[in-house]
C-alpha positions as CSV (number, residue, x, y, z in Angstrom):
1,X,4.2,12.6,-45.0
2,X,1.6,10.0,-44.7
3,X,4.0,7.3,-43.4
4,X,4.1,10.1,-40.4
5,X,0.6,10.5,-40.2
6,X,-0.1,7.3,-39.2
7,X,2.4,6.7,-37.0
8,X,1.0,9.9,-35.3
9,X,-2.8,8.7,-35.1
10,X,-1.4,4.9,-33.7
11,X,0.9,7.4,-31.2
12,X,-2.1,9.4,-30.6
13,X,-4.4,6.7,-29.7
14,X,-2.2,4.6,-28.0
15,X,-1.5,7.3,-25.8
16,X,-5.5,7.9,-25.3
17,X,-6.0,4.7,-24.0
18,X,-3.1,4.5,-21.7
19,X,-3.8,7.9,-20.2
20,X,-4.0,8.7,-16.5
21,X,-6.7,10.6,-15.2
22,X,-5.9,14.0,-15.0
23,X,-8.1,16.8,-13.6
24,X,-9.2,19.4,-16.1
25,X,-10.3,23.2,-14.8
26,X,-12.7,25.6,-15.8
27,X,-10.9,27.7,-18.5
28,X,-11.0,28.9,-22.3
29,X,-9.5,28.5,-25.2
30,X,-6.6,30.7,-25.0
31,X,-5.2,28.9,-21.9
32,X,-1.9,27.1,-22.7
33,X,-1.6,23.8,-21.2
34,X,2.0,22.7,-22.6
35,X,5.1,24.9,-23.7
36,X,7.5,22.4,-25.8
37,X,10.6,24.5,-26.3
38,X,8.9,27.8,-26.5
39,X,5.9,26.8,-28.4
40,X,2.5,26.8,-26.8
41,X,-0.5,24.3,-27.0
42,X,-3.9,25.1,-25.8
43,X,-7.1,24.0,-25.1
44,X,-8.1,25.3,-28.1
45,X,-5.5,23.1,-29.9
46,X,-7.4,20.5,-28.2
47,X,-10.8,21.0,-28.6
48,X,-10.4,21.1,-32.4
49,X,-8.6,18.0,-32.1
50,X,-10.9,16.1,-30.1
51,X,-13.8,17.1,-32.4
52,X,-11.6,15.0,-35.0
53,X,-11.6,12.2,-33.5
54,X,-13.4,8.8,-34.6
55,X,-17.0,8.7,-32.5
56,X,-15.7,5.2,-30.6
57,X,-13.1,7.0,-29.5
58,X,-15.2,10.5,-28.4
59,X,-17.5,7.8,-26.1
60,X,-14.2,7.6,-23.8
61,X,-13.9,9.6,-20.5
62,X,-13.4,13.0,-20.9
63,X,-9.8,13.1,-18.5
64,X,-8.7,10.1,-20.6
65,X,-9.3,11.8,-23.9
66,X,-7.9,15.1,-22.4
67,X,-4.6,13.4,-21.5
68,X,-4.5,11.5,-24.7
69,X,-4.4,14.6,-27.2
70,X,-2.3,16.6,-25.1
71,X,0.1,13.6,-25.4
72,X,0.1,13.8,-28.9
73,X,0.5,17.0,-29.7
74,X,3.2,17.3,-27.4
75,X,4.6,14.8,-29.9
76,X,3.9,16.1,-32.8
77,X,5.4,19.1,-31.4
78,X,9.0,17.9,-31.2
79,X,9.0,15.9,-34.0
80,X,8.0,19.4,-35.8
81,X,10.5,21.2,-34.2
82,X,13.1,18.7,-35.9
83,X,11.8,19.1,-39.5
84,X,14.5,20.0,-42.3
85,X,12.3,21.3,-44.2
86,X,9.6,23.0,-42.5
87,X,8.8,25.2,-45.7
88,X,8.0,22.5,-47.8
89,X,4.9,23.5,-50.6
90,X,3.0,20.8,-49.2
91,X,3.2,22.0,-45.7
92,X,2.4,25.5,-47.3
93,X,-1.1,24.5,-49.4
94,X,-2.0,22.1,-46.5
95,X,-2.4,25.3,-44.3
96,X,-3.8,27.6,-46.9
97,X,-6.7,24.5,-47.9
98,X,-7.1,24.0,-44.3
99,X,-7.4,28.1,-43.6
100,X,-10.0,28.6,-46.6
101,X,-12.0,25.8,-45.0
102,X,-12.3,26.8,-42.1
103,X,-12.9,30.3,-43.3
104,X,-15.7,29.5,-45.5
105,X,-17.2,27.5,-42.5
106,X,-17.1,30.4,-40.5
107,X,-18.9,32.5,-43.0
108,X,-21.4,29.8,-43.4
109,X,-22.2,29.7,-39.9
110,X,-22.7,33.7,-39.2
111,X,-24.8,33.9,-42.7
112,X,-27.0,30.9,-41.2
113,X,-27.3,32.6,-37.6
114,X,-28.0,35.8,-39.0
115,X,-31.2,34.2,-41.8
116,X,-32.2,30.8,-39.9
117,X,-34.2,32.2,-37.1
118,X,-37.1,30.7,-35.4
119,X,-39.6,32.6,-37.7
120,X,-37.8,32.0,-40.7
121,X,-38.3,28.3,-40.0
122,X,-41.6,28.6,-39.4
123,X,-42.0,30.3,-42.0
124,X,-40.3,27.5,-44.0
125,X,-42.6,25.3,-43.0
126,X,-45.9,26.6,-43.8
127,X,-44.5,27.5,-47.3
128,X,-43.7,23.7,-47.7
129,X,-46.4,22.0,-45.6
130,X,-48.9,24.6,-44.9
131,X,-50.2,24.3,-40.9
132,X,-49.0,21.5,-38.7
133,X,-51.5,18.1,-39.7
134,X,-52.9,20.2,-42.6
135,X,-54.6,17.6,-44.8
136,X,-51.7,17.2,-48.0
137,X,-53.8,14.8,-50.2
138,X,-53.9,11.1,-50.8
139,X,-51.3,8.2,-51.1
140,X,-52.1,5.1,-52.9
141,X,-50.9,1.1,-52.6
142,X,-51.4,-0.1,-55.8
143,X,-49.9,-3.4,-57.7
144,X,-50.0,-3.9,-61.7
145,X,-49.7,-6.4,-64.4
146,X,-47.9,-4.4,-67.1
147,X,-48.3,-6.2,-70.4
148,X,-47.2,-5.5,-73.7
149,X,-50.9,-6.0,-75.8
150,X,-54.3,-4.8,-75.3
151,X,-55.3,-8.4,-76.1
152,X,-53.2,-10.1,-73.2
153,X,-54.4,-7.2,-70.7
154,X,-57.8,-7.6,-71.3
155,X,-57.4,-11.9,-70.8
156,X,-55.6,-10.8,-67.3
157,X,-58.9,-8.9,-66.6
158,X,-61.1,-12.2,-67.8
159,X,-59.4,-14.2,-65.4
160,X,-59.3,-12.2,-62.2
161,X,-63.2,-11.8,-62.6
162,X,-63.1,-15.7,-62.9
163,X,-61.2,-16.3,-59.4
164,X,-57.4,-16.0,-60.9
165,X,-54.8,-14.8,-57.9
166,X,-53.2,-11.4,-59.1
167,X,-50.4,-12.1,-57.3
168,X,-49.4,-15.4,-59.5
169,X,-50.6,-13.9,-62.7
170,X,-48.4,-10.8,-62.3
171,X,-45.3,-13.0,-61.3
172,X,-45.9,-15.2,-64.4
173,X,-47.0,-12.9,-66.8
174,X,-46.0,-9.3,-66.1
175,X,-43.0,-7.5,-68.2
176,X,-42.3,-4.7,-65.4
177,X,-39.9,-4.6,-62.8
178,X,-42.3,-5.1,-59.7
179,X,-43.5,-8.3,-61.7
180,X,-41.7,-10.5,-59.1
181,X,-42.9,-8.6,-56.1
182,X,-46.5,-9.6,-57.4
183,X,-47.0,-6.1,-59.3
184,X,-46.1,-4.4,-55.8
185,X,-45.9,-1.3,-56.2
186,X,-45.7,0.1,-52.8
187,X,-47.5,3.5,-51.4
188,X,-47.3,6.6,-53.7
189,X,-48.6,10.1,-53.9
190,X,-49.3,12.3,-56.9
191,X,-47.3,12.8,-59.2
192,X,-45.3,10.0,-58.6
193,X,-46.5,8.0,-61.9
194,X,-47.6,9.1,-65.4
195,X,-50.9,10.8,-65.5
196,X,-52.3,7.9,-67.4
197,X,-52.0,5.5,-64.8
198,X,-52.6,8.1,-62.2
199,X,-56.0,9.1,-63.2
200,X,-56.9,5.5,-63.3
201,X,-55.6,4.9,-59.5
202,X,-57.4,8.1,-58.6
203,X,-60.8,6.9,-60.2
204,X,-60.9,3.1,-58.6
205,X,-62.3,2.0,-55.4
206,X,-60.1,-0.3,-52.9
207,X,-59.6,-3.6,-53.6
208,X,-61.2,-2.9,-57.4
209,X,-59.3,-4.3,-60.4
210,X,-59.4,-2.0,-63.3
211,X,-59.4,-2.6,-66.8
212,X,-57.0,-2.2,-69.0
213,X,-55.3,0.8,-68.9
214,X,-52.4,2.3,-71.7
215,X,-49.5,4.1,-70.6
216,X,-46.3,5.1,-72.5
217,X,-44.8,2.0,-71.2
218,X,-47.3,-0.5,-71.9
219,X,-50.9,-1.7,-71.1
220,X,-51.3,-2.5,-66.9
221,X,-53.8,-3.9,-64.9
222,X,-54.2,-2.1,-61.4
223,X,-55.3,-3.4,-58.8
224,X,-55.7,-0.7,-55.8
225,X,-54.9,-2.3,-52.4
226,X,-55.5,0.5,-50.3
227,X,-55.4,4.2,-49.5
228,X,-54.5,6.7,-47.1
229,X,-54.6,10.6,-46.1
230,X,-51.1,12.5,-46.2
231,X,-50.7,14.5,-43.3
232,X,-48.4,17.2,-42.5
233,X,-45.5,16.1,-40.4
234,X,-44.9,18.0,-37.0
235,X,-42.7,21.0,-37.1
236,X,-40.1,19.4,-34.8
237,X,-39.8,15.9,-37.0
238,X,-38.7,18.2,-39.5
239,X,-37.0,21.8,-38.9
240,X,-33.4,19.8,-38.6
241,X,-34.0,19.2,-42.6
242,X,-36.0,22.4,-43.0
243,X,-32.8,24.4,-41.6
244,X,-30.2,22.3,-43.9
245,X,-32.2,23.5,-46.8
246,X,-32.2,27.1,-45.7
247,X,-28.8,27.0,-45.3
248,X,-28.3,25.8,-48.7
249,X,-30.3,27.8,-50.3
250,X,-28.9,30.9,-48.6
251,X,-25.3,30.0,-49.3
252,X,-26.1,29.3,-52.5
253,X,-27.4,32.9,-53.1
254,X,-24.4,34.4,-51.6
255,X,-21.5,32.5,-53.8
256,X,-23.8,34.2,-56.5
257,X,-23.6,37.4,-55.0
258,X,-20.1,37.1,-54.2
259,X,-19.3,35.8,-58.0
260,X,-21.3,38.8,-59.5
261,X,-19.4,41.1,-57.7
262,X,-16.3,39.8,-57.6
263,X,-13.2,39.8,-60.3
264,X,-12.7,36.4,-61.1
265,X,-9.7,35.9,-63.4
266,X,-9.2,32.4,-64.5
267,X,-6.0,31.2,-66.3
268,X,-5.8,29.7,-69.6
269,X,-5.6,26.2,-68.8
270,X,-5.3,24.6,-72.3
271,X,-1.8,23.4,-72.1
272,X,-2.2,22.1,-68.5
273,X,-3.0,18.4,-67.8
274,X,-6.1,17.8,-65.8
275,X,-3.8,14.7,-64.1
276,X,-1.3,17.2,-63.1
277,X,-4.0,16.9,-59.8
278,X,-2.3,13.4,-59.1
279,X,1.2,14.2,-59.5
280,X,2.3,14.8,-55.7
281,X,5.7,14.6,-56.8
282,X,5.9,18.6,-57.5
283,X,5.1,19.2,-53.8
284,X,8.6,18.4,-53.0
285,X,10.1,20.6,-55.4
């Protein structure tokens, strides 16, 4: 089975490439464009599998491609209709997996048409931003020398009033992570570090040093670089992710509905072998 399906996609694509032109009408997706021995293929057949197909491929002109699929599946056709054994299990649960997909994507779709409206996104967005550029607090860009000692902190602090570079001193002498980067600690918001060291960022002015400061992982010195106001983003930058959220969210809360009211019988699966999964061998039995 897999030798065969890639000598169909080389088939398929060699036959893309090499197609003629060919002039496609106006139609829908019930119109057949190939009988093969009694069995139809239509544009249906080949929208689903142009919307397969690898995006350098999908970049090719439209007649090209058209030509190209029909080709193939008017291959795949008759090497169907030659199949000895066209009842095969894995021909069977390959339809059924691909039918419950496809299924369940359909019911996805109508549950997100019906509850992701323009409102509800809206609606969304105030409840996660509040109004478009509202004012959502401050970020911070901070560094740190994290050291292990109250004594050694406090020596950092003697010799940055004395001219020391907090760059170099954090590179030599700081135990964290960010101790190569200079004690970088990039731009952060709150909540992002431990209250400790938070309240200490919150309290400084830019370009201030602070004194030693205790934290569950050791003692830092912070130096605040700079700060800025966190706006709300523009609706547009972000209903895309606002509407992927919804949609999880609401099919999430229906596969619960569904579950509560649904008789769910599972087996008892205590003398099966979870690598049973891997055994492709009882597909041909």
């Amino acid at each position: 089975m897999k030798i065969w399906q890639k000598t169909a996609s080389i088939l398929a694509m060699t036959a893309i490439m090499a197609a003629p032109a060919f002039a496609q009408e106006a139609t829908n997706a019930e119109t057949v464009v190939a009988t093969i021995n009694g069995t139809d293929i239509t544009v249906g057949h080949l929208i689903l599998a142009y919307d397969t197909l690898p995006d350098n491929y999908k970049s090719l002109p439209t007649d090209q491609l058209f030509q190209g699929l029909l080709e193939q599946m008017v291959q795949q056709t008759l090497l169907s209709q030659t199949a000895q054994n066209p009842d095969l299990p894995a021909v069977r649960y390959a339809i059924e997996n691909e039918k419950r997909l496809m299924l369940a994507g359909v019911a996805v779709n109508e549950l997100s048409d019906a509850t992701i409206t323009p409102d509800a996104l809206r609606a969304k967005y105030e409840a996660t931003y509040g109004k478009e550029g509202a004012d959502l607090g401050v970020e911070y860009n901070a560094a740190h020398i994290l050291l292990e000692t109250e004594e050694a902190a406090i020596d950092m602090v003697d010799r940055l009033a004395k001219g020391a570079d907090f760059i170099e001193l954090a590179k030599v002498h700081s135990t964290g992570p960010s101790g190569p980067n200079g004690g970088d600690l990039g731009w952060f918001g709150e909540g992002m570090m431990v209250a400790e060291f938070e309240n200490a960022v919150k309290a400084m002015a830019v370009g201030a040093v602070s004194d030693p400061v205790q934290t569950q992982f050791g003692w830092h010195v912070i130096k605040l670089n700079d700060t800025r106001p966190i706006k709300a983003p523009e609706f547009e930058s972000v209903q895309n992710e606002l509407a992927a959220e919804m949609q999880r969210e609401v099919v999430e809360n229906r596969i619960r509905e569904l579950q509560d009211g649904a008789t769910i019988t599972n087996a008892d699966l205590t003398n099966i072998d979870s690598a049973v999964i891997k055994d492709v061998s009882l597909l041909e039995q």
